[in-house]
NUDRENGU-134115 format. One record per residue: x, y, z of N, C-alpha, C, O in turn; residue in three letters. Coordinates in steps of 0.001 Angstrom, whole numbers, padded with zeros to 6 digits. Each point is the difference from the previous one (the first is absolute). Example, Ala and Ser with C-alpha at 12.3 -4.5 7.8 and 13.67 -1.06 7.14 Angstrom:
       npx       npy       npz      capx      capy      capz       cpx       cpy       cpz       opx       opy       opz   rest
    013190   -005690    007800   -000890    001190    000000    000900    001200    000000    001036   -000019    000665    ala
   -001386    001069   -001385    000820    001190    000060   -000770    001090    000730    000509    001108    000169    ser
***
This chain:
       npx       npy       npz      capx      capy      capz       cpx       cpy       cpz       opx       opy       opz   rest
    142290    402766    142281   -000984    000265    001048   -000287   -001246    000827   -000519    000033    001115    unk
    000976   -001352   -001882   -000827   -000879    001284    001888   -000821    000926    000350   -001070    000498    unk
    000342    002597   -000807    001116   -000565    001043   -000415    000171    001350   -000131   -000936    000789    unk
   -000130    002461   -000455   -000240    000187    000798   -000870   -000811    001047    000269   -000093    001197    unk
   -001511   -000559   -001929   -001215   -000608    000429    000324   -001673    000221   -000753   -000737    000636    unk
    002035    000286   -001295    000279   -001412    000325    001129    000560    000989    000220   -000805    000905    unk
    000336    001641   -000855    001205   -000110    001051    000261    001222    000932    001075    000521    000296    unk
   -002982   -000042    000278    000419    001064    000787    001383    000285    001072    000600    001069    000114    unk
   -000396   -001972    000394    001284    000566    000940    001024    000781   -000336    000462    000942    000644    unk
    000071   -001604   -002260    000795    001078   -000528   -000291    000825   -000433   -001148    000030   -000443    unk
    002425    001696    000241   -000415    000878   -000465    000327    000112   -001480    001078   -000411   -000431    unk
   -002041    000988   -000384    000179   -000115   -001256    000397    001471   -000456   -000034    001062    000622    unk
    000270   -001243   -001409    000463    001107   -001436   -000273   -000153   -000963    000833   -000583   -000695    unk
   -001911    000922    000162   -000466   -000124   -001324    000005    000568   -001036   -000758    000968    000069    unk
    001229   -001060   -001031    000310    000297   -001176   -000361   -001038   -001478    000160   -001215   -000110    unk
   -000723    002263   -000975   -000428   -000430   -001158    000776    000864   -001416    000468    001129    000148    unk
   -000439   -001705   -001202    000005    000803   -001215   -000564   -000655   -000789   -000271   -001193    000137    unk
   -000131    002281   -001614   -000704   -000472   -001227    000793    000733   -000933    000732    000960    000240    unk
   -000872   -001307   -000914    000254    000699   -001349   -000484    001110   -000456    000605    000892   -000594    unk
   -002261   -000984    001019   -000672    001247    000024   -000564   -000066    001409    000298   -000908    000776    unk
   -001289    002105   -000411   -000172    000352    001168   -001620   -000004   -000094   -000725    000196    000975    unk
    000288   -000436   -002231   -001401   -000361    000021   -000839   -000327    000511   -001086    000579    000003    unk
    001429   -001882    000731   -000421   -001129    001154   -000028    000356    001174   -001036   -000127    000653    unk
    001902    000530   -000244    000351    000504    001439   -001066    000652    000781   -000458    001103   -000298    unk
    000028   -001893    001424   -001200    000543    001007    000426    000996    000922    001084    000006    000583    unk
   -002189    001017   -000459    000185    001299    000606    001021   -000122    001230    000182   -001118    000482    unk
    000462    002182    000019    000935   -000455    000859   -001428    000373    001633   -000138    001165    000375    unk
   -000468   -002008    000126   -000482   -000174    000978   -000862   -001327    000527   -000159   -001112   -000504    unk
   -000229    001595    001492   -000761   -001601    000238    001181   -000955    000680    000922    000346    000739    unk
   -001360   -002034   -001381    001405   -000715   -000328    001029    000096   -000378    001053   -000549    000323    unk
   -001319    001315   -001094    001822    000311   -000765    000225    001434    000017    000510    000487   -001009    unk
   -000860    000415    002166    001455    000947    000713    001684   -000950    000003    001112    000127   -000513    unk
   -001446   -000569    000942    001060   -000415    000296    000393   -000315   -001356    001096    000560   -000019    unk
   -001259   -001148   -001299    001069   -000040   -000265    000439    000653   -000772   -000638    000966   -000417    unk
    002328   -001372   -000207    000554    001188   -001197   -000016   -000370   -001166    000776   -000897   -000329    unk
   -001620    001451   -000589   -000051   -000500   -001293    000600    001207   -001157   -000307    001189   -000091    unk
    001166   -001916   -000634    000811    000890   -000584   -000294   -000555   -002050   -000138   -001135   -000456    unk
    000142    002292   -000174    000254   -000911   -001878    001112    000094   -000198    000816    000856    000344    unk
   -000709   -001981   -001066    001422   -000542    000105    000818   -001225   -001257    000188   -001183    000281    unk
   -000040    001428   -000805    000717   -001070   -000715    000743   -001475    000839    000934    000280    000752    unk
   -001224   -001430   -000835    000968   -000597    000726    001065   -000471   -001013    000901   -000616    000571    unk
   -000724    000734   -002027    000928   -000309   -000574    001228    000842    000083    001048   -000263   -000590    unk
   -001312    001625    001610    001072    000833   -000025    000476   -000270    001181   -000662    000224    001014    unk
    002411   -000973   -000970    000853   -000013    001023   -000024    001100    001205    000417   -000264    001127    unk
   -001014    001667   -001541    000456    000692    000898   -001627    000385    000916   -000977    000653   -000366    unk
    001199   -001217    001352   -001227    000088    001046   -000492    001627   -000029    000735    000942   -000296    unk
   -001971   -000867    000627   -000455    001290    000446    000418    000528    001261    000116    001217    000147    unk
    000067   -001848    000574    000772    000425    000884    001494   -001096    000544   -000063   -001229    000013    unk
    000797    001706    000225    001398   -000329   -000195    000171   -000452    001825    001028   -000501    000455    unk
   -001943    000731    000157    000238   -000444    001197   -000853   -001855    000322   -000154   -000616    001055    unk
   -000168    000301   -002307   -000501   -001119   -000446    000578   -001352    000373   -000322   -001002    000639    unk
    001503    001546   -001474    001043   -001356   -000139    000354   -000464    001447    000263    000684    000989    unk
   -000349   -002394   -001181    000230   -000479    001008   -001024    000224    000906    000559    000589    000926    unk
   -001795   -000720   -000635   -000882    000618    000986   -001424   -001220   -000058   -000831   -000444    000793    unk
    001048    000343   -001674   -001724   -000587   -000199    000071   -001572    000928    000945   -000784    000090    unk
   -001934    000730    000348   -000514   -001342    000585   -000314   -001076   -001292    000711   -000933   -000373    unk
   -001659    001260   -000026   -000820   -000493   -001162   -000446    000822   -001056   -000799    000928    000125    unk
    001349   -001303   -001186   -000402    000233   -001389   -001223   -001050   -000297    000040   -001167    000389    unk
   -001174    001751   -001158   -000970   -000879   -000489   -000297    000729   -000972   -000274    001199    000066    unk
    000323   -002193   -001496   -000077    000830   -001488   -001135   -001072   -000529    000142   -001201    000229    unk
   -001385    001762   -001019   -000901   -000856   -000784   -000325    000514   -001065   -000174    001196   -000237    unk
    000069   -002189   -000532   -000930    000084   -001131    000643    001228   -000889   -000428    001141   -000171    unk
    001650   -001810   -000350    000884    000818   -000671    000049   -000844   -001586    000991    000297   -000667    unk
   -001682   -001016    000206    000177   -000607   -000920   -000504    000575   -001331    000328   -000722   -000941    unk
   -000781    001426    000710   -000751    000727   -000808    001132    001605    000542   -000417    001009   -000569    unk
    001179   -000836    001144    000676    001234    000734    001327    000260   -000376    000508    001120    000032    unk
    000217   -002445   -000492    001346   -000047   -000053    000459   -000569   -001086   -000652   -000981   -000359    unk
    001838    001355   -000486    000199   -000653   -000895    000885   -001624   -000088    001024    000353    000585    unk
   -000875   -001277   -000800    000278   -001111    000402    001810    000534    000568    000546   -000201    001084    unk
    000055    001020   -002513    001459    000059    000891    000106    000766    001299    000928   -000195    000785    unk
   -002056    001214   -000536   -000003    001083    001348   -000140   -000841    001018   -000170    000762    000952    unk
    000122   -002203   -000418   -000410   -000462    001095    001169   -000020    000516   -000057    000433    001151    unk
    001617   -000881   -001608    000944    000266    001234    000251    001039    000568    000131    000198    001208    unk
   -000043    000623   -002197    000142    001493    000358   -000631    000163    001297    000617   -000027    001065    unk
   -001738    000180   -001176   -001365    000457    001221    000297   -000919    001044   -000420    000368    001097    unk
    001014   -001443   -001116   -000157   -000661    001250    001684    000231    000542    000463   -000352    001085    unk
    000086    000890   -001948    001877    000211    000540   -000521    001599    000691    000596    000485    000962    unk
   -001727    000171   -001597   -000163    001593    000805   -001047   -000794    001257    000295    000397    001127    unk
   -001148   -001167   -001149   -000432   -000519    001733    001043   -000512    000803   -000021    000405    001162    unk
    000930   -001187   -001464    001159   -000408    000549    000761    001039    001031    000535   -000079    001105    unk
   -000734    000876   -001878    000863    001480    000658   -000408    000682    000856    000653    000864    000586    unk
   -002103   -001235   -000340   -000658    000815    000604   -000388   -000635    001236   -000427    000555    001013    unk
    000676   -002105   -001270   -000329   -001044    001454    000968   -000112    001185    001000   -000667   -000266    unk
   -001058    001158    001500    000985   -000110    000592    000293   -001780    000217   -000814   -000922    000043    unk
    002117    000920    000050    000789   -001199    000356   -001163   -000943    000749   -000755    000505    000830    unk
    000652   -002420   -001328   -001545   -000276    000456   -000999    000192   -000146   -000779   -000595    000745    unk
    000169    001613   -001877   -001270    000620   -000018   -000375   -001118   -001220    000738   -000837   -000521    unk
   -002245    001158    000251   -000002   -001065   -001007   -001266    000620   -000765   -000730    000931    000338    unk
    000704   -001762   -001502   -000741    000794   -001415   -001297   -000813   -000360    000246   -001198   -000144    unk
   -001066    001411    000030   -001318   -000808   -000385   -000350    000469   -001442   -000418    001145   -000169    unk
    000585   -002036   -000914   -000439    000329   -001203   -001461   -000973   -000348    000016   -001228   -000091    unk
   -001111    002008   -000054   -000871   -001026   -000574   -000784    000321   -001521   -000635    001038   -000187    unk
    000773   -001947   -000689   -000859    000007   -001520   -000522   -001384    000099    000152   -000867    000861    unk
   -000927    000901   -002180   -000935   -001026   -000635    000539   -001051   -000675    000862    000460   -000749    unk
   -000938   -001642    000640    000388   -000636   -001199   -001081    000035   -000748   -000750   -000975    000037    unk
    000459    002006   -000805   -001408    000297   -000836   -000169   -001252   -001344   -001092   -000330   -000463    unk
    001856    000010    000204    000131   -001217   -001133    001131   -000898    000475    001204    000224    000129    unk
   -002149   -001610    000154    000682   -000965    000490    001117   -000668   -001246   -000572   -000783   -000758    unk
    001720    000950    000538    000637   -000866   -000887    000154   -001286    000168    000316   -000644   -001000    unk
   -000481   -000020    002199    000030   -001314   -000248   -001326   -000873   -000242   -000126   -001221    000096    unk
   -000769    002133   -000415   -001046   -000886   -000242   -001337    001247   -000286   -000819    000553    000734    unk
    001134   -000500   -002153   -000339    001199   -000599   -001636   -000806   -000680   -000347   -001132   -000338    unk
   -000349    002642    000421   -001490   -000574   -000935   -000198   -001000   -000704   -000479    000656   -000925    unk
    000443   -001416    000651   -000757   -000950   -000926   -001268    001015   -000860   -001169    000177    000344    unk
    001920    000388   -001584   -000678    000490   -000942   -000980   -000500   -000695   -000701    000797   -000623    unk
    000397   -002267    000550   -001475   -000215   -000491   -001156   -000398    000923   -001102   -000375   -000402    unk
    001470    000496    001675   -000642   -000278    000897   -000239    001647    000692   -001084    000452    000369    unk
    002448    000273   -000324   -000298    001111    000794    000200    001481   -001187    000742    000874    000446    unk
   -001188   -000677   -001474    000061    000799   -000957    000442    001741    000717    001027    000676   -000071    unk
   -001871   -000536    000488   -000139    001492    000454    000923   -000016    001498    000389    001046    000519    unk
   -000231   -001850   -000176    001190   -000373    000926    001631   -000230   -000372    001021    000201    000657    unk
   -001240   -000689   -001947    001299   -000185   -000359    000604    001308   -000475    001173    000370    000054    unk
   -002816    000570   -000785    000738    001390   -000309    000247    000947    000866    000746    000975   -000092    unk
   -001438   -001338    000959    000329    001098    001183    001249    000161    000381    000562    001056    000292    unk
    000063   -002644   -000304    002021    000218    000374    000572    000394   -000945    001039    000621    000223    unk
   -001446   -000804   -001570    000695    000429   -001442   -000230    001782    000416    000793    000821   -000459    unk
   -001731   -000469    001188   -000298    001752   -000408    000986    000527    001485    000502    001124    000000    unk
   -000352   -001911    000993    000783   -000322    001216    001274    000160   -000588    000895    000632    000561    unk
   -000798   -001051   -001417    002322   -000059   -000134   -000148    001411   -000830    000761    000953    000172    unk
   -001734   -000965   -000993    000348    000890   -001107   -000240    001261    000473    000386    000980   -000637    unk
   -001236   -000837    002134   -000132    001676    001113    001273    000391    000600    000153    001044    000633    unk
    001011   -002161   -000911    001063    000102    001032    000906    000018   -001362    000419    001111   -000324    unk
   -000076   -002210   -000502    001081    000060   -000629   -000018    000800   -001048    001014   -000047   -000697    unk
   -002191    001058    000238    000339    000638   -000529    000059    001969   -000091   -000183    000916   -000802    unk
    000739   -001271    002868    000632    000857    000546    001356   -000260    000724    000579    000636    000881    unk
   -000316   -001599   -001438    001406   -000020    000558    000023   -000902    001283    001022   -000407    000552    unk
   -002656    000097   -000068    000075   -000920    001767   -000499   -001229   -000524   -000532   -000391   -001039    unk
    000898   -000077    002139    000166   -001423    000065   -001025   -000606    000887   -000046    000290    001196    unk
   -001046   -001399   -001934   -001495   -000463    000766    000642   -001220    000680   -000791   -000807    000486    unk
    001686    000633   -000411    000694   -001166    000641    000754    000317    001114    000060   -000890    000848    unk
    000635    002098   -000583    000251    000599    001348   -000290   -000690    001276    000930   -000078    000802    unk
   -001857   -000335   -000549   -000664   -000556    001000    000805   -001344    000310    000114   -000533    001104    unk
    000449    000076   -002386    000964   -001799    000639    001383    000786    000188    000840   -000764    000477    unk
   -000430    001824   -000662    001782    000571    000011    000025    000537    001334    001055   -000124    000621    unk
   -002243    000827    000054    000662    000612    001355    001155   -000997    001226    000924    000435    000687    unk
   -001331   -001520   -000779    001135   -000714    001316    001016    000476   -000485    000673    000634    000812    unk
    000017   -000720   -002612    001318   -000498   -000622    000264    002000    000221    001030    000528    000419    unk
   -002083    000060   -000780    000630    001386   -000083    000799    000732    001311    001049    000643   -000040    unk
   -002196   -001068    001620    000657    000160    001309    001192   -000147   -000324    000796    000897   -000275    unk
   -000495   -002748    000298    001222   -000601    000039    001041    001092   -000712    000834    000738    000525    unk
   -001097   -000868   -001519    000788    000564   -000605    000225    001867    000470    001204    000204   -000160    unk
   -001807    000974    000590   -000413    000355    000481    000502    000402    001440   -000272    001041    000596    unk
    001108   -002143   -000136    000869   -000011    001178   -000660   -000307    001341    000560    000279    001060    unk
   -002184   -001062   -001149   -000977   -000070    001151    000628   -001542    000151    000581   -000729   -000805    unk
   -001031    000538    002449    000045   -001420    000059   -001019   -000339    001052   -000599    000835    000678    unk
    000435   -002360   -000594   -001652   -000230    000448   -000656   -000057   -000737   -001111   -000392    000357    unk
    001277    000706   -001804   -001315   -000165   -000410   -001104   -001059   -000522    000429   -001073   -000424    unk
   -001907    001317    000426   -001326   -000503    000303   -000809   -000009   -000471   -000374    001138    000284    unk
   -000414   -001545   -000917   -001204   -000113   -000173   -001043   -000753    000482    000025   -001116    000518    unk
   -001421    002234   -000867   -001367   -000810    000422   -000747    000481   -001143    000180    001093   -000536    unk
   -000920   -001858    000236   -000755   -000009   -000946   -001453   -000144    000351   -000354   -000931    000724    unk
   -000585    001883   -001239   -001427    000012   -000176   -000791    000289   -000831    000018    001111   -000531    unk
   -001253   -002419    000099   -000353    000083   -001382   -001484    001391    000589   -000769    000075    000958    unk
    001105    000937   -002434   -001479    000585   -000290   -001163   -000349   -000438    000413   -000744   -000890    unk
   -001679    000677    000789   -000888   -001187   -000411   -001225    001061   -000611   -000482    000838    000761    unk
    000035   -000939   -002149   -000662    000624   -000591   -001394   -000752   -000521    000213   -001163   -000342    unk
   -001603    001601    000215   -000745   -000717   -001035   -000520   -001382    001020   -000223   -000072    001208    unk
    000165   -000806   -002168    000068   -001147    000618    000976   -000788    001218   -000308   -001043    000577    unk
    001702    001939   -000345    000341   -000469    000775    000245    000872    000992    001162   -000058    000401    unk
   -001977    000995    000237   -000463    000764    000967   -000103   -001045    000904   -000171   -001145   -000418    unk
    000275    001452    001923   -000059   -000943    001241   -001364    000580    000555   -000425   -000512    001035    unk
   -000216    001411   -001553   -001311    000220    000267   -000403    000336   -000680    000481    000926   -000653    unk
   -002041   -001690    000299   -001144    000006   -000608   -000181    001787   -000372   -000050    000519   -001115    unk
   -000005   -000021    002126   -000349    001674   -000592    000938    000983   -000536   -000124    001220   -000104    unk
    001306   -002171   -000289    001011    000770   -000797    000329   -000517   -001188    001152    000186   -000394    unk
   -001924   -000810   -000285    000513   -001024   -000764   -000192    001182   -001356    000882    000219   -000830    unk
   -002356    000502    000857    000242    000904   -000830    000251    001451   -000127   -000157    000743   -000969    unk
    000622   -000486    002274    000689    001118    000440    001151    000051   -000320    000522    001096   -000202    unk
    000173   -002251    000072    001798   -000544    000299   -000067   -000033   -001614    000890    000702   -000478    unk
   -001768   -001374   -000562    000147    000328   -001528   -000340    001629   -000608    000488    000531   -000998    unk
   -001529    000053    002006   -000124    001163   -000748    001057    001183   -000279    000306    000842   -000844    unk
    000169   -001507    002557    001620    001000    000008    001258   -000294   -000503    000888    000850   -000068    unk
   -000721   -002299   -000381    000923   -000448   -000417    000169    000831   -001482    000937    000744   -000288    unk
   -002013   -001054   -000499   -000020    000726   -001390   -000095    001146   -000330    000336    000624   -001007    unk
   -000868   -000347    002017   -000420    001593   -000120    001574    000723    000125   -000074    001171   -000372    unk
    001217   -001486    000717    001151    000718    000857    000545   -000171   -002115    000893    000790   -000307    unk
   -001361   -001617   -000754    000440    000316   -000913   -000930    000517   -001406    000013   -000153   -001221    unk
   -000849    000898    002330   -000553    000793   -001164    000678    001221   -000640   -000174    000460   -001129    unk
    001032   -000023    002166    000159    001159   -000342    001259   -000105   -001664    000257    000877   -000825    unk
    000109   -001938    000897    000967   -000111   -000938   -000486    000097   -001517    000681    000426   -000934    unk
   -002034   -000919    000867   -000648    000766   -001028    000186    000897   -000974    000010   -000179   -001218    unk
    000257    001949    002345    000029    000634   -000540    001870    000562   -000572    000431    000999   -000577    unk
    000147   -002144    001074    001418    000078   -000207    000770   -001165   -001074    001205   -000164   -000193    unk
   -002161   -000426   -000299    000258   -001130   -001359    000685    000525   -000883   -000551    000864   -000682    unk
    001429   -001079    000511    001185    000308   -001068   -000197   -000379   -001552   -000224   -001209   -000041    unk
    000217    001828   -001402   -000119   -000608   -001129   -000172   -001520   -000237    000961   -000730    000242    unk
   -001849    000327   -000591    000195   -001397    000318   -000639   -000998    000847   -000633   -000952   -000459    unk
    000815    001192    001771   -000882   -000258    000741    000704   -000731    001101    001067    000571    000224    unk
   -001230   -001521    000484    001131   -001159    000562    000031   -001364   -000436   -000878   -000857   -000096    unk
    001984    000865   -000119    000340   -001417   -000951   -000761   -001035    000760    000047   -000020    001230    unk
   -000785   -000888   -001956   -000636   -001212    000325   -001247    000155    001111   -000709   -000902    000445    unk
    000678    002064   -000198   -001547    000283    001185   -001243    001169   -001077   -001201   -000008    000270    unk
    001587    000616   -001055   -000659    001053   -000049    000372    001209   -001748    001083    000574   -000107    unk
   -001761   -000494   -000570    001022    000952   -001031   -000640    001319   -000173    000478    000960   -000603    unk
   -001573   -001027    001183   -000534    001973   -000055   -000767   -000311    001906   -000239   -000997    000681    unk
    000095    002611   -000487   -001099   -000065    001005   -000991   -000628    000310   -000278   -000265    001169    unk
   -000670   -000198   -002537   -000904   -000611    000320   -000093   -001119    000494   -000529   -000144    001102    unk
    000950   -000744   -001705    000919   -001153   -000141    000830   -000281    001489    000175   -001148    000409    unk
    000279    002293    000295    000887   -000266    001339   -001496   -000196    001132   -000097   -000952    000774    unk
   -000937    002033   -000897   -001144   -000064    000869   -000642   -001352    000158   -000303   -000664    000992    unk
    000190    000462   -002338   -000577   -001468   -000173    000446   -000836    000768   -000676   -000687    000766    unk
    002052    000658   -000915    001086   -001282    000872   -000307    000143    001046   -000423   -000967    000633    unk
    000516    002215   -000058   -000553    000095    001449   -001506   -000770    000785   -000111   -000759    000963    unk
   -000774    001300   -001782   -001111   -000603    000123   -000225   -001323    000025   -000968   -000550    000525    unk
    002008   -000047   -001187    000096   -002019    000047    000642   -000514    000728   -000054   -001178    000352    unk
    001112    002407    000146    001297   -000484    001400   -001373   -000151    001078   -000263   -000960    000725    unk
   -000337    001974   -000853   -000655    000010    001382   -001354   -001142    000299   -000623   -000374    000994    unk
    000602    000157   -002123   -000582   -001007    000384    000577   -001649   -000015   -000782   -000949    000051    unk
    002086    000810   -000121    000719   -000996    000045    000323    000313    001301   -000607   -000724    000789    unk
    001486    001698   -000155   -000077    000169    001392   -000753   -000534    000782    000388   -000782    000868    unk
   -001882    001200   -001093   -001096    000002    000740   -000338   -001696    000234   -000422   -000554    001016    unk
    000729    000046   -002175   -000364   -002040   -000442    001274   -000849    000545   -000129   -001139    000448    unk
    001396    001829   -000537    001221   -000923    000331    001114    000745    001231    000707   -000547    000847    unk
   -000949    002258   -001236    000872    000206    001250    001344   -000107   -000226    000540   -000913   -000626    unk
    000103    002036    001239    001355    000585   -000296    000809   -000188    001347   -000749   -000057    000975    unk
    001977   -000044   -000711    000917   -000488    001353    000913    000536   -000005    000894   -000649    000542    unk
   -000543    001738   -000957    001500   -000026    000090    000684    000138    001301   -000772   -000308    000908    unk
    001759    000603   -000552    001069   -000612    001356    000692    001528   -000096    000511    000581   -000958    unk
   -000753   -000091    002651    000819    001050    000271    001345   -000781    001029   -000058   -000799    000935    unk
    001178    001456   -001615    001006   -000455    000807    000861    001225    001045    000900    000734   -000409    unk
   -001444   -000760    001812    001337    000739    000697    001001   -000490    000549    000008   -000922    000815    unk
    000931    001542   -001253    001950   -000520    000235    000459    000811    000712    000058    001228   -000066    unk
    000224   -001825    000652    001081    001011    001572    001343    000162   -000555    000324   -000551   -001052    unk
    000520    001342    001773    001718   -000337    000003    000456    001407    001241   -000364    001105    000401    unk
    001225   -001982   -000262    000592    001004    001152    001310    000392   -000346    000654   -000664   -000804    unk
    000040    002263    001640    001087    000546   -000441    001023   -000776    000762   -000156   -000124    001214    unk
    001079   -000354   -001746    000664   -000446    001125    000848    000758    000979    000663    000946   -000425    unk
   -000617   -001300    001808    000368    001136    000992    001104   -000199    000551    000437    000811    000816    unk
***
């Protein structure tokens, strides 16, 4: 939606898919115009076949929690196909856990578990919380060239850029893992948590470590173009 509005002169064609159709806003208003279809993108074969080769711009987010670490060439060899010659792909995720300069566990306790409960939401579905440093190498590889990055940090808690979000930006930060709660597996999660109760709790001390030191992580978007 904000193609149109940064680049009225051209004419657009808009098109979306999900996986499910849940999300998807009524077709009027702003978005008559566009076509929103459910859709798998791990399946090579487009919903519509008049696809291939056509697209201006592909823009895919926040697939990290979506994809399994081996499904990422796949999905980007089925955008490939779909970009006409020159067109180019915008992928953006999180580096939600910084590896090069990870918590300091006696200083940042409920911080350090938060990335321990971070790998263990992803790796023990098969995805990968590290995704976020592989997109240039995956393009490349991938068959894009040009490719780019920019990077922008998210700022939570204490490191909100305004005073009146500081505990807005922690309430929502934690809150997005309550729901996992009710999905704790025998056991609990290794090194954060070993029953329900016990996981709430953690929560309740993240958020207030948030709130005292503040969370950053870095969204990265990477371009690549088809070559034409």
């Amino acid at each position: 939606m904000d193609l149109p509005r940064l680049y009225p002169a051209h004419e657009w064609s808009l098109h979306g898919v999900d996986i499910g159709s849940a999300l998807f806003p009524p077709k009027a208003g702003p978005y008559a115009s566009l076509d929103l279809r459910q859709f798998d993108i791990r399946s090579p074969t487009p919903p519509d076949p008049t696809w291939v080769n056509t697209f201006d711009l592909i823009h895919q987010r926040l697939l990290i929690w979506g994809l399994r670490g081996p499904e990422w060439p796949g999905v980007l060899r089925n955008h490939h196909s779909l970009l006409k010659p020159g067109g180019w792909i915008q992928l953006v995720e999180g580096q939600w856990v910084d590896r090069d300069h990870p918590f300091d566990a006696p200083r940042y306790p409920n911080l350090a578990k938060m990335s321990q409960m971070q790998k263990w939401s992803t790796s023990n579905f098969g995805m990968d919380i590290e995704i976020a440093y592989c997109l240039e190498d995956l393009l490349r590889e991938g068959g894009f060239q040009g490719v780019a990055k920019t990077q922008l940090s998210l700022s939570y808690g204490a490191k909100a850029r305004e005073e009146q979000w500081k505990q807005r930006s922690a309430d929502m930060w934690v809150d997005t893992f309550r729901g996992l709660g009710s999905k704790l597996p025998e056991g609990g999660i290794p090194g954060v948590a070993r029953n329900v109760e016990e996981f709430y709790a953690f929560l309740d001390e993240l958020h207030s470590e948030v709130l005292e030191y503040g969370y950053q992580p870095t969204l990265n978007f990477v371009i690549g173009q088809k070559p034409a």
